[in-house]
ROFI-769069 format. One line per 3 residues: for each residue x negated, y negated, z negated of C-alpha. Coordinates in nm, 2 decimals, m for minus. Layout:
<sites>
X,Y,Z  ...
</sites>
This chain:
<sites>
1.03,0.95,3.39  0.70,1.12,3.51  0.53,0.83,3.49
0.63,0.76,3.15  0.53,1.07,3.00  0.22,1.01,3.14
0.16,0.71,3.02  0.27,0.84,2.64  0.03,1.14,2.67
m0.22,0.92,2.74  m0.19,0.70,2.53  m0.17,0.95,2.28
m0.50,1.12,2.44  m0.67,0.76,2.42  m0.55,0.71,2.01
m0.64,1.05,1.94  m1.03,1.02,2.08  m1.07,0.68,1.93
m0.97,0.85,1.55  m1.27,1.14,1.63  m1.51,0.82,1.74
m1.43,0.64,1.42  m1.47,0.96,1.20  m1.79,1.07,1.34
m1.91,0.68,1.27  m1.81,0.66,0.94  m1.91,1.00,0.87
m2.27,1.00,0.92  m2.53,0.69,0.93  m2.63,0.70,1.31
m2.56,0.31,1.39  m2.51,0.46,1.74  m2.22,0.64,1.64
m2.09,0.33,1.43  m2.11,0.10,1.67  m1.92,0.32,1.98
m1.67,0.38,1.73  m1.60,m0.02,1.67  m1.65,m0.09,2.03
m1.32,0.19,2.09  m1.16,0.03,1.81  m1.16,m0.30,1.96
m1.01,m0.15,2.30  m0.76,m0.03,2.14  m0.63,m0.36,2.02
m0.71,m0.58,2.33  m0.59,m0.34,2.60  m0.26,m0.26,2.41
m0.20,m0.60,2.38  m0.30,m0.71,2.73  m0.08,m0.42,2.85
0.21,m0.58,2.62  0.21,m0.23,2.45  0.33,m0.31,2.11
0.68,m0.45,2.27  0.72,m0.19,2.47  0.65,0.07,2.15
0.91,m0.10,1.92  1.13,m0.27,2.16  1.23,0.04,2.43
1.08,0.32,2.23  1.21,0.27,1.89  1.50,0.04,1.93
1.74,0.18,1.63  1.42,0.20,1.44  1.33,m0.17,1.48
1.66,m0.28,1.47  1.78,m0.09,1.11  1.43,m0.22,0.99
1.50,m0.60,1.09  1.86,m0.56,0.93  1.70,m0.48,0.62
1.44,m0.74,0.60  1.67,m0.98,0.63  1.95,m0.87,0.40
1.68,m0.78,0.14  1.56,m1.13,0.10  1.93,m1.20,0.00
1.84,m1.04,m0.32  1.82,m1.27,m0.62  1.65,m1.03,m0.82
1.39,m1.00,m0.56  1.32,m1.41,m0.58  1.33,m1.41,m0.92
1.06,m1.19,m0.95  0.86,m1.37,m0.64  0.91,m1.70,m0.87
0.78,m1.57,m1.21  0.47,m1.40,m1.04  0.36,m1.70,m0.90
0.44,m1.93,m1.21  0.16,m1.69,m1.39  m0.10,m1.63,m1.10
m0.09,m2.01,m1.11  m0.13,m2.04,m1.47  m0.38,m1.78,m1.51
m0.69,m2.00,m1.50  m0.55,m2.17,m1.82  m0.49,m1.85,m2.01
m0.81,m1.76,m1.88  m0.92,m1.98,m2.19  m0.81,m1.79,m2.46
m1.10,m1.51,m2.40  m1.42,m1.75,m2.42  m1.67,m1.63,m2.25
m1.52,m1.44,m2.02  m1.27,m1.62,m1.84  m1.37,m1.48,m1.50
m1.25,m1.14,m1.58  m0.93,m1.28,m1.78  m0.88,m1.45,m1.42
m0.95,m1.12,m1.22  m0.72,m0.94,m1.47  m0.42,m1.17,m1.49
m0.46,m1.24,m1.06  m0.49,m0.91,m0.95  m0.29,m0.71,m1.23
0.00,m0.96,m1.14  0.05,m0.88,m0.78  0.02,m0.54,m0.89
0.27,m0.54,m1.11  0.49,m0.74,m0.99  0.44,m0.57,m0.68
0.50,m0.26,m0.83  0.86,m0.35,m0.96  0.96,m0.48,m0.62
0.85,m0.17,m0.46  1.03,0.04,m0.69  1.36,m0.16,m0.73
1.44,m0.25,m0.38  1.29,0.08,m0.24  1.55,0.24,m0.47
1.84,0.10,m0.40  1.80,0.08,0.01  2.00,0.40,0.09
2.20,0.36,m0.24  2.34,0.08,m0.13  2.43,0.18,0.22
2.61,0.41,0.06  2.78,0.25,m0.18  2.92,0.01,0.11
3.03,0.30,0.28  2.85,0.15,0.55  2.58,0.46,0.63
2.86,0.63,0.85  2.87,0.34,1.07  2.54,0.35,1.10
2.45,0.68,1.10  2.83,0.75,1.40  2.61,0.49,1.64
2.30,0.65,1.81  2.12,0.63,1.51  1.95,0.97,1.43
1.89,1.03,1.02  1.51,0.98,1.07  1.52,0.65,1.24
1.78,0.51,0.94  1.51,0.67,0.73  1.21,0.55,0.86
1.38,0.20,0.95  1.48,0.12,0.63  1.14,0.19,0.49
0.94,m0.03,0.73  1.18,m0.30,0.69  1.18,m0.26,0.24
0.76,m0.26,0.32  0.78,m0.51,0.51  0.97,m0.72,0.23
0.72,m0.61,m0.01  0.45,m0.68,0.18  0.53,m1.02,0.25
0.61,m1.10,m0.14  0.24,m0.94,m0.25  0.12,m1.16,0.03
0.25,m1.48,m0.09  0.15,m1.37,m0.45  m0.23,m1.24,m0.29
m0.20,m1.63,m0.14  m0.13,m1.80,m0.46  m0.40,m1.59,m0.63
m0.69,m1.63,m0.40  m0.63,m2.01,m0.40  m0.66,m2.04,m0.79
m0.97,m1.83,m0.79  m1.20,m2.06,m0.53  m1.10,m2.34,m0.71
m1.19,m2.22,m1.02  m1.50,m1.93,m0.92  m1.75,m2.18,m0.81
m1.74,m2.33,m1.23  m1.86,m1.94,m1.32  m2.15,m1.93,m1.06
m2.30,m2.27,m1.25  m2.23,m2.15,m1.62  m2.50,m2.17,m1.92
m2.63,m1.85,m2.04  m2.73,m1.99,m2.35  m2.36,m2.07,m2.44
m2.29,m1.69,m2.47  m2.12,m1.65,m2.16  m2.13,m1.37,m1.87
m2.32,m1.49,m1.58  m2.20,m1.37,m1.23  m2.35,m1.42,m0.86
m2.06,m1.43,m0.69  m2.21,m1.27,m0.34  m1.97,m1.07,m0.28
m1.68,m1.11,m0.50  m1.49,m1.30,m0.25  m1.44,m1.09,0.03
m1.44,m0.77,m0.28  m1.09,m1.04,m0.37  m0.93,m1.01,0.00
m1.03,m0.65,m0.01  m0.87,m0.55,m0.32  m0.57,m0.73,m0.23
m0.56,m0.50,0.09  m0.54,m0.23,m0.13  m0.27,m0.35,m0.31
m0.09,m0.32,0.04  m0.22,m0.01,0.11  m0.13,0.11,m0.26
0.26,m0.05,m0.21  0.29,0.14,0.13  0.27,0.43,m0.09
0.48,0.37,m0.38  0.78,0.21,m0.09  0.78,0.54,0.03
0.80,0.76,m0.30  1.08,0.49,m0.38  1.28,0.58,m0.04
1.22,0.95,m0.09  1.32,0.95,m0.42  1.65,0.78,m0.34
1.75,1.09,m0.07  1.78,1.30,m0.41  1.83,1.11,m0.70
2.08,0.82,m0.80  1.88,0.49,m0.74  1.83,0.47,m1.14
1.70,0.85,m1.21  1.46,0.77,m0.85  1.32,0.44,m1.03
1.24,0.63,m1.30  1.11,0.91,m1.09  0.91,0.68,m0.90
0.75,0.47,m1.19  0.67,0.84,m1.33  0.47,0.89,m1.05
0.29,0.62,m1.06  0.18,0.58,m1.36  0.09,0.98,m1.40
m0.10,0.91,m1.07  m0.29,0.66,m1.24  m0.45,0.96,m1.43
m0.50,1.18,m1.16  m0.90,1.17,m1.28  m0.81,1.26,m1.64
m0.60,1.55,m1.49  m0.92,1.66,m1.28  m1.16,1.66,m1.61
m0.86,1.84,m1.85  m0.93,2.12,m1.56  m1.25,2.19,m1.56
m1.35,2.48,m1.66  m1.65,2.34,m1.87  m1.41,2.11,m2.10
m1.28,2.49,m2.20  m1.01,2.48,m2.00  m0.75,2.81,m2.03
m0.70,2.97,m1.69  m0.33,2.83,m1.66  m0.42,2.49,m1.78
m0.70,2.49,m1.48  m0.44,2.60,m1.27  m0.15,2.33,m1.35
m0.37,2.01,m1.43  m0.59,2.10,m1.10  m0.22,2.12,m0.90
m0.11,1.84,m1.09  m0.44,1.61,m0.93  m0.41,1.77,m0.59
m0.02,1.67,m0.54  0.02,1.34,m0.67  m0.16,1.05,m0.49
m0.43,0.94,m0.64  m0.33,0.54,m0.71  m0.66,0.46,m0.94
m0.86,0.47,m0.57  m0.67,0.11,m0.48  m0.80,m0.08,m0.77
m1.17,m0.16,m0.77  m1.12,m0.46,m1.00  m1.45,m0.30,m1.17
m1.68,m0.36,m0.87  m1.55,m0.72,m0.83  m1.66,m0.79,m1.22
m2.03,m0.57,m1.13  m2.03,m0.81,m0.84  m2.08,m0.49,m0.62
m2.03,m0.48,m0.26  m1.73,m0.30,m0.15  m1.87,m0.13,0.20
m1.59,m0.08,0.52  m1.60,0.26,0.51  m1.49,0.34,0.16
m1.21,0.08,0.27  m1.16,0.26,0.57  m1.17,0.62,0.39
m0.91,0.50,0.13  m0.65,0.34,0.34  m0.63,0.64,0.58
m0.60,0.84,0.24  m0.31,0.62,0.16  m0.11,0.65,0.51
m0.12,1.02,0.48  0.06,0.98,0.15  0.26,0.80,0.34
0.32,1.03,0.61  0.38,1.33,0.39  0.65,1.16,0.16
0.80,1.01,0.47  0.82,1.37,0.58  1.01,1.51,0.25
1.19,1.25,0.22  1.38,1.34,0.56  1.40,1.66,0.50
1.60,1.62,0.15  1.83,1.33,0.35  1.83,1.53,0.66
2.02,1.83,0.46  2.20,1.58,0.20  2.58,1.53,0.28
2.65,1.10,0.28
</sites>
């Protein structure tokens, strides 16, 4: 037992000196300091895995966890609504290089629009919906108290049932980010060769490629986020008042930047508006960071560390809903 606690702490010791390594790299512009802080990075992947780490984490550590969260993959695929929508978002990622055509002249960002704005979406309704209904359900069925009499603790069921509705998400948006990507190099390399003359916007296409595989990372990151909101929202609400909850947030999120301008003082803000709109863009995530569809169009390189800075932004969203959302199930009678 010794020896395992041990090993945790220093494990924990190990993470924790790798996260100050990578901060001071990314925070400054030493290369020294950048390229310790990769050189950590990659130790931490190869010696976990070397040391069979990751099995040991989820398969001795976190058993309930993993096996609530396996449980709900599975039965979550069983959804139809959840196909249905999987089918439809591919039928018009596929079909977006011919409506692409009805914009001449600008059929690359028709393409970037109807791609990218599609595994939003459509990731955004399977977030929502099946986030919703993953403790409603379980209720419903009665079948939380079997769950919850086994030595399951509440935050396990909790966090379990989140990774495993992610997970679900996560592996629709990836089919969907699949689908997309695939239409756009067949169809990109026609923009790099078009005629100015013809009235048309030329692009260089240096980086928009990887700035495609990157914004679809966001997407994840962006999903993580709203999956959780989704789960929270479901300790309180009914599943229908937390989808409208959760959509709420999102969208007002969106517009976390307007909030930020509405209070400052130089726009003639009131003291009490400055004081709401400014709380208003400090407590809901900021979702507009995840899409950088406008650098892809400015063929502008997307650099690492704004990647970096953004999806550790959007894991301590996670974390924090994650947080309230046990503490509204933990005191919520089922």
């Amino acid at each position: 037992m010794r020896r395992k606690i041990t090993s945790d702490l220093a494990w924990a010791a190990l993470f924790a000196i790798i996260g100050g390594l990578v901060t001071i790299g990314f925070s400054g512009d030493k290369p020294q300091a950048v390229a310790i802080a990769w050189i950590a990075v990659a130790l931490v992947v190869i010696v976990p895995a070397a040391l069979n780490f990751p099995t040991r984490f989820f398969g001795q550590l976190m058993p309930p966890v993993w096996r609530v969260a396996t449980a709900t993959f599975h039965e979550a695929w069983r959804r139809r609504f959840l196909n249905g929508i999987l089918i439809f978002a591919v039928l018009i990622i596929m079909s977006s290089w011919v409506l692409a055509y009805l914009q001449p002249g600008a059929e690359l960002k028709m393409l970037i629009d109807i791609g990218l704005g599609s595994c939003r979406f459509f990731g955004l309704l399977i977030a929502v919906f099946l986030g919703t209904r993953l403790i409603a359900d379980e209720i419903e069925r009665r079948t939380i108290y079997t769950l919850l009499a086994k030595p399951v603790s509440r935050a396990q069921f909790l966090f379990g049932k989140f990774l495993g509705g992610y997970a679900t998400v996560f592996a629709n948006v990836a089919v969907m980010g699949i689908a997309f990507y695939a239409v756009f190099a067949i169809k990109a390399p026609q923009f790099r060769e078009i005629d100015p003359e013809k009235g048309a916007t030329t692009y260089s296409m240096d980086f928009m490629y990887a700035n495609i595989a990157k914004a679809i990372g966001l997407t994840f990151v962006e999903l993580a986020v709203l999956v959780a909101i989704a789960v929270a929202a479901s300790t309180v609400f009914s599943w229908i008042f937390a989808s409208i909850f959760s959509f709420f947030v999102y969208f007002v999120g969106q517009m976390s930047d307007f909030f930020r301008q509405l209070s400052d003082p130089d726009h003639g803000a009131s003291r009490v508006a400055q004081i709401l709109l400014g709380t208003i863009y400090r407590v809901l995530p900021h979702f507009e960071i995840f899409d950088i569809r406008e650098a892809i169009l400015k063929d502008q390189a997307v650099f690492w560390p704004v990647l970096t800075k953004h999806g550790l932004q959007g894991l301590l969203y996670v974390v924090i809903i994650m947080l309230i959302g046990y503490l509204c199930f933990n005191e919520r009678e089922v």
